[in-house]
Backbone as CSV, one residue per row, in Angstrom:
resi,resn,N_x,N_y,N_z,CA_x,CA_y,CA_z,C_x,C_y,C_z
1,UNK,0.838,-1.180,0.000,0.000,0.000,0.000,0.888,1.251,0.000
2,UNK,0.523,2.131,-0.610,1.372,3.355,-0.880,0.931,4.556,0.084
3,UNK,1.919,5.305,0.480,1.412,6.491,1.404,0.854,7.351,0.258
4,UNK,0.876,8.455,1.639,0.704,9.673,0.651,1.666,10.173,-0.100
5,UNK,2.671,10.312,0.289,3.882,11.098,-0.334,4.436,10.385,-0.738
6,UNK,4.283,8.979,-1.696,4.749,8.032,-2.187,3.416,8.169,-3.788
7,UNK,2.511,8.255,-3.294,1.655,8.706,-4.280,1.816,10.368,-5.282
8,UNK,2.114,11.554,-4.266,2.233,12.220,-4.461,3.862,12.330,-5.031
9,UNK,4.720,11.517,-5.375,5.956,11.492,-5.603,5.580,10.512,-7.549
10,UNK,4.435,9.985,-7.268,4.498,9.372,-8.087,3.757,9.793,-9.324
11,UNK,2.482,10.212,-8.790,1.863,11.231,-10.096,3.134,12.413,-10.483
12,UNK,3.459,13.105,-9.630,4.486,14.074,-10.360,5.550,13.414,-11.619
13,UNK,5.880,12.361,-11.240,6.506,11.156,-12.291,5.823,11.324,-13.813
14,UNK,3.991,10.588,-12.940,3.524,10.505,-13.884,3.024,11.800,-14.825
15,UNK,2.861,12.962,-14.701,2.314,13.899,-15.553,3.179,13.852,-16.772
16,UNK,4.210,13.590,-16.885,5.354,13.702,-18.402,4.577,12.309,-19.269
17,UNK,4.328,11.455,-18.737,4.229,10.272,-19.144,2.525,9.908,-20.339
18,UNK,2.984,9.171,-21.109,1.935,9.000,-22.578,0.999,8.396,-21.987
19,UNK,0.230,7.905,-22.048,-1.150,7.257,-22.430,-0.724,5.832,-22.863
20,UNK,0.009,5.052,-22.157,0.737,3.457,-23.073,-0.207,2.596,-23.247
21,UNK,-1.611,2.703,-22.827,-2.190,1.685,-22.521,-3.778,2.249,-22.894
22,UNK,-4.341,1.984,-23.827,-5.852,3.112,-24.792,-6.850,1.520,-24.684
23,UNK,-7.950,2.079,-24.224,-8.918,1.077,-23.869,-10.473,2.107,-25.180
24,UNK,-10.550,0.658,-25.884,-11.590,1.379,-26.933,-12.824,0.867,-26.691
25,UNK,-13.849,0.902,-27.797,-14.791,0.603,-27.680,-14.902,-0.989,-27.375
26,UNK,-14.351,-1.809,-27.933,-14.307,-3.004,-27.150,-14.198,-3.099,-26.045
27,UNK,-13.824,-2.700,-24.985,-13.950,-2.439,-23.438,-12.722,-3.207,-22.839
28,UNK,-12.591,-3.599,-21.895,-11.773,-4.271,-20.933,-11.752,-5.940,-21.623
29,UNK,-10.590,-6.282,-22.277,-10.846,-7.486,-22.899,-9.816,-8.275,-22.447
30,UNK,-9.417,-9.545,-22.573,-8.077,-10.060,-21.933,-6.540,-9.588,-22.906
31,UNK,-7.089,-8.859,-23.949,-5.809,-8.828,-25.041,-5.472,-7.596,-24.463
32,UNK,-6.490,-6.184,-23.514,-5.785,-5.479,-23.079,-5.224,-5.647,-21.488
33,UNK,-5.839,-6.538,-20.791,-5.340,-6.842,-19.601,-3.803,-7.212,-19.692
34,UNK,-3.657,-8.108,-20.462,-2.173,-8.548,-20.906,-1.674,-7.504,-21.167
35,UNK,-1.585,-6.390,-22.196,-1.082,-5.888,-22.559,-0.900,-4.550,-21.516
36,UNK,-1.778,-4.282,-20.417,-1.169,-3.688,-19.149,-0.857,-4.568,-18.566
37,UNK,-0.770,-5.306,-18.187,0.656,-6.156,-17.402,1.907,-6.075,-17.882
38,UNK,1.767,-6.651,-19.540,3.116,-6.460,-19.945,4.377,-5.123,-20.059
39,UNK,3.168,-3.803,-19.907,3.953,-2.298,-20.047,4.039,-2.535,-18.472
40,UNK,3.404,-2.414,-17.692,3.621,-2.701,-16.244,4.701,-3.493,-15.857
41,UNK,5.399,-4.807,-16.014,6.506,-5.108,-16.330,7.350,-4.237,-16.470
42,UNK,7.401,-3.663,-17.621,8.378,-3.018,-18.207,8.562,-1.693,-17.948
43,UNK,7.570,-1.020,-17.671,7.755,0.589,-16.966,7.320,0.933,-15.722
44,UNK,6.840,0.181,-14.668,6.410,0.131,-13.217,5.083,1.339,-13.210
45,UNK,5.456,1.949,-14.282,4.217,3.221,-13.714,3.980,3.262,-14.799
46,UNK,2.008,3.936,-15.233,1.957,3.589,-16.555,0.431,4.515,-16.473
47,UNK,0.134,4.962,-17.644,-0.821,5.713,-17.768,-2.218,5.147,-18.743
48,UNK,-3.107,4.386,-18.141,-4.133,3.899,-19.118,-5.311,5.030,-19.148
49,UNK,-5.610,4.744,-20.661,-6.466,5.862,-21.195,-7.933,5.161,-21.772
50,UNK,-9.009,5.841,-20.882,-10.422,5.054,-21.744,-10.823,5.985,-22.887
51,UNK,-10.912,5.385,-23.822,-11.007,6.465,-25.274,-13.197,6.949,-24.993
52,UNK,-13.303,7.975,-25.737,-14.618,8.371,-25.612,-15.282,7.116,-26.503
53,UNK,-15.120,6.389,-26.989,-16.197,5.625,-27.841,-15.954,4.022,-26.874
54,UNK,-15.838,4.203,-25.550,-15.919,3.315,-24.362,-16.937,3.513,-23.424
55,UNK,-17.662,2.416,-23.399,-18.628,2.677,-22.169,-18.077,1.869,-21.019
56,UNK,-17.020,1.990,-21.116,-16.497,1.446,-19.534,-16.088,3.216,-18.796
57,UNK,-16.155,2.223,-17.072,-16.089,3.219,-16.339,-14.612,3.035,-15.914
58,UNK,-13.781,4.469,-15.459,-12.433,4.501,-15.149,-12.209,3.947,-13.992
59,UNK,-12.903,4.061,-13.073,-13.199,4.045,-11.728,-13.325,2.135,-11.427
60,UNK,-13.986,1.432,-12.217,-14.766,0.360,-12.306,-13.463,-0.500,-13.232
61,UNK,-13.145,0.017,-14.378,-11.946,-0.556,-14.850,-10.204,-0.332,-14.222
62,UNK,-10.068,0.512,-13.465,-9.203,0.536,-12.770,-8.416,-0.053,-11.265
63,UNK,-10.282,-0.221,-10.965,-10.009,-1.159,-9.567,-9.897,-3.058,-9.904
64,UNK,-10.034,-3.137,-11.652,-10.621,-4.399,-11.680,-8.766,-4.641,-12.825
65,UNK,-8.139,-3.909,-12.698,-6.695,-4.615,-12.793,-6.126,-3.634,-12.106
66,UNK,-6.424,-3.382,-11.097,-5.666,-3.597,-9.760,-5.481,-4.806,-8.868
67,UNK,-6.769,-5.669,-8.915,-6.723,-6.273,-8.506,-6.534,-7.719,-8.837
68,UNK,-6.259,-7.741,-10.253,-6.375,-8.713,-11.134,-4.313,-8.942,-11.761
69,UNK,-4.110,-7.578,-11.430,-2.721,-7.240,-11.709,-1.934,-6.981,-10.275
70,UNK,-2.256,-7.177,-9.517,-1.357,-6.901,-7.921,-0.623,-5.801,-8.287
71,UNK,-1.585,-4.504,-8.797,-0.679,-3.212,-8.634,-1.547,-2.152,-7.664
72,UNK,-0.728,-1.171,-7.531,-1.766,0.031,-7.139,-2.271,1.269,-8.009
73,UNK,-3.574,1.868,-7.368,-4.097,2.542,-8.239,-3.283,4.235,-7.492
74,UNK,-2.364,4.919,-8.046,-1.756,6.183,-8.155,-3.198,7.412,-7.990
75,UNK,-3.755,7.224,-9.242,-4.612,8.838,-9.324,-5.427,8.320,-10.397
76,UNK,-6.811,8.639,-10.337,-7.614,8.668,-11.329,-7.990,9.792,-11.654
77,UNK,-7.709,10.508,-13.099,-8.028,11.935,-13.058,-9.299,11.913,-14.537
78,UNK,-10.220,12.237,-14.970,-10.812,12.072,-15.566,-11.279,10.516,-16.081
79,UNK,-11.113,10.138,-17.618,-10.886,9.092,-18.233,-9.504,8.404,-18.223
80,UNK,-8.365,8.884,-17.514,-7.050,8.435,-17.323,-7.038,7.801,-16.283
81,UNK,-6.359,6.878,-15.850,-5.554,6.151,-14.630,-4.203,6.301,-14.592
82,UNK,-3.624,5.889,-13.730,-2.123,5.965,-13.367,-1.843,5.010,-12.340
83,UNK,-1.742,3.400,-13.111,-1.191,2.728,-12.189,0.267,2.097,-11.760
84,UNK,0.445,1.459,-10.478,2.065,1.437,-10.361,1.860,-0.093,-9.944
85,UNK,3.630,-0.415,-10.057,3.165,-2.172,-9.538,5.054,-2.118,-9.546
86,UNK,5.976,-2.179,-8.650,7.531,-1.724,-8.145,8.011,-3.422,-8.603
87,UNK,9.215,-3.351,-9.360,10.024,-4.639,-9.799,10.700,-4.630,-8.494
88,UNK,10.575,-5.861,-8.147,11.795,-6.430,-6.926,13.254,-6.094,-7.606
89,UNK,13.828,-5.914,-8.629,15.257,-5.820,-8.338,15.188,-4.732,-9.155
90,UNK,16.305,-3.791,-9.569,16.559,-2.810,-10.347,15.479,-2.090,-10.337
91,UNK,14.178,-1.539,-9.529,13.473,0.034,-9.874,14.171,0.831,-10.308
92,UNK,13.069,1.288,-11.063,13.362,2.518,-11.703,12.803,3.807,-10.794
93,UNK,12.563,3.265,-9.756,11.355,4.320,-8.974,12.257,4.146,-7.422
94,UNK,12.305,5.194,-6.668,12.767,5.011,-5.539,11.983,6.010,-4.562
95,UNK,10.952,5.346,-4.012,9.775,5.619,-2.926,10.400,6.269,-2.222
96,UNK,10.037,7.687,-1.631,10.142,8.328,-0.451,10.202,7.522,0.811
């Protein structure tokens, strides 16, 4: 579980950061679950984006690979998320 100032250390991270992860009108499917795990892997922090022609909810899709992905949820700011999930060896991230 992340503090506050571990959160707040981490959106500041995240504001530079793209959109790696675009959820469309197909909704929450297993080809994109994988495919946030796999950027999750690879960049610990990561910015998923629900496109407007999605009737999924951010809120509803964010808690459901959190928990499906053993990461945490950073900040939900509109249709964006910002989730984190820390590699045991070599981070790239070093928590307050």
């Amino acid at each position: 579980m992340l503090t506050g100032k571990q959160k707040q250390y981490l959106k500041s991270e995240a504001v530079k950061l793209p959109a790696y992860v675009q959820i469309g009108k197909e909704g929450l499917t297993d080809a994109v679950v994988k495919s946030v795990e796999d950027v999750l892997l690879a960049r610990e922090l990561i910015k998923v984006k629900i496109n407007q022609n999605s009737d999924e909810d951010i809120r509803d899709t964010a808690s459901l690979l959190a928990k499906e992905l053993d990461c945490e949820i950073v900040q939900i700011i509109g249709r964006n998320c910002v989730l984190f999930k820390q590699k045991e060896k070599k981070s790239h991230y070093e928590l307050p």
